[in-house]
C-alpha positions, 0 to 999 in steps of 0.5 A: 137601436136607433142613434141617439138623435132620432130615438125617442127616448133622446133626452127622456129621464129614465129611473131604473129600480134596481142596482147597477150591477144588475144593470149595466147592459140596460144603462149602455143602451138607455145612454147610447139612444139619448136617454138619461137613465137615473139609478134608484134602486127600490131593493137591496139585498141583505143576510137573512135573519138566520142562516140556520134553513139555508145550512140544512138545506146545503148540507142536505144539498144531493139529497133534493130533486130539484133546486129552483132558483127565481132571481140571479141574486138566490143563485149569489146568496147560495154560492155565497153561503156554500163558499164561507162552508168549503162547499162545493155544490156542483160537483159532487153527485148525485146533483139536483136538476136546476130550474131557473125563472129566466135568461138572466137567472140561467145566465147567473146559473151557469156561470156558477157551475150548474148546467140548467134542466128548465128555464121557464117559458114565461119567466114566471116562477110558478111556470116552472111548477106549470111547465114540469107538471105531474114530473114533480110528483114526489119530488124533493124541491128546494127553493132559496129565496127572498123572505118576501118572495111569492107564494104562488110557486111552493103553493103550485108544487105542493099542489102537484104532489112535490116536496118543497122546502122554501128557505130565506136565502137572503132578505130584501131591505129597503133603500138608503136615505140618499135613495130616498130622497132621490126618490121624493124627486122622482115622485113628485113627477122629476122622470119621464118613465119608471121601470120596475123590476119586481114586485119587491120595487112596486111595493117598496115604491109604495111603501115610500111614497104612498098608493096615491101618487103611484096613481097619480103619476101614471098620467104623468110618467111612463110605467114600465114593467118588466114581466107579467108578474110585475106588471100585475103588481101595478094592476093591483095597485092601480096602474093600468096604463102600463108599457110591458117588455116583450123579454126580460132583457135590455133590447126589449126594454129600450124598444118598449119604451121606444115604442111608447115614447114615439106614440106619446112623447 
């Protein structure tokens, strides 16, 4: 990592789209090359509308092939769940093989208990329908999620002959009125780059500032996705001129910024 004094993201605003608990290594790194890095997260999380899917799913837990987990916050909501019930889900046999979208989802995974089978290679959630192909057939597959998750993954395994059964783990919301308005500021042009974390953030953003001024500030603010999946989510809504980490992790997001801001400061 550069020191702070020569790196090229000395003094750059940096807006991150998600909370700071998910975030900390990424806000010591920004901090460390000289960047000030702005917390404005596009997505919380909440309770689902009902826990009844997700209840009979637990209670159905050894039961399953499978349990695919595609975010760290589906692997939270589910542990979460199975405490308030006594639950205790990775002891008891037989246990379902895991399947996690990436480092950060494995990491959250294993620290709960689960030994994890697969890790998607392309950190996408419909590669792990991809990668596990026709050893799914058959299969029962459980899939916690968000309510707005995408479809492409239960599509693909259905696809591959797979029983999957997607439950709503957990909702996504919008963000709080003081975010709002920290977000007015930075659509007006008030940052030097936005990272976006999901599609969820993209369409959130959107949703509160208008397909519009997303196009308009690519000319003004560097567009950082990190992944293909979120990436293609501001193809989709006009963004093209887009700065895409090589890795979901902190080091590769710094230094694809870095890289960005050292060609065009």
């Amino acid at each position: 990592m550069a020191e702070s004094s020569n790196s090229p993201l000395a003094g750059k605003r940096v807006v991150i789209t998600r909370a700071a608990l998910e975030s900390s290594e990424l806000l010591e790194m920004l901090s460390r090359s000289g960047a000030i890095p702005v917390l404005l997260p596009l997505i919380s999380f909440a309770a689902p509308e009902s826990y009844a899917p997700l209840d009979a799913a637990l209670l159905e837990w050894s039961r399953f092939d499978w349990v695919m987990f595609t975010s760290a916050y589906a692997v939270q909501a589910v542990m979460g769940r199975a405490a308030r019930q006594g639950r205790i889900l990775t002891k008891n046999a037989p246990t379902p093989r895991i399947g996690v979208v990436g480092p950060v989802t494995k990491d959250k995974a294993e620290k709960a208990g689960f030994s994890v089978h697969h890790m998607a290679r392309t950190h996408l959630g419909v590669a792990l329908a991809e990668e596990l192909g026709g050893s799914l057939r058959g299969k029962r597959v459980l899939l916690p999620r968000s309510d707005r998750a995408n479809p492409d993954l239960p599509s693909a395994l259905r696809k591959l002959g797979a029983h999957a059964t997607e439950v709503t783990a957990y909702r996504t919301v919008r963000p709080s009125d003081a975010d709002q308005e920290k977000l007015a500021g930075v659509a007006r042009g008030e940052a030097d780059a936005i990272l976006f974390f999901s599609p969820s953030a993209v369409h959130s953003f959107v949703e509160l500032s208008g397909r519009k001024q997303l196009s308009i500030l690519q000319d003004r603010v560097a567009m950082a996705a990190i992944g293909p999946v979120t990436a293609r989510a501001l193809r989709e809504l006009g963004v093209h001129r887009i700065v895409l980490a090589s890795e979901p992790n902190a080091a590769a997001v710094v230094h694809a910024l870095e890289s960005r801001f050292a060609k065009h400061p």
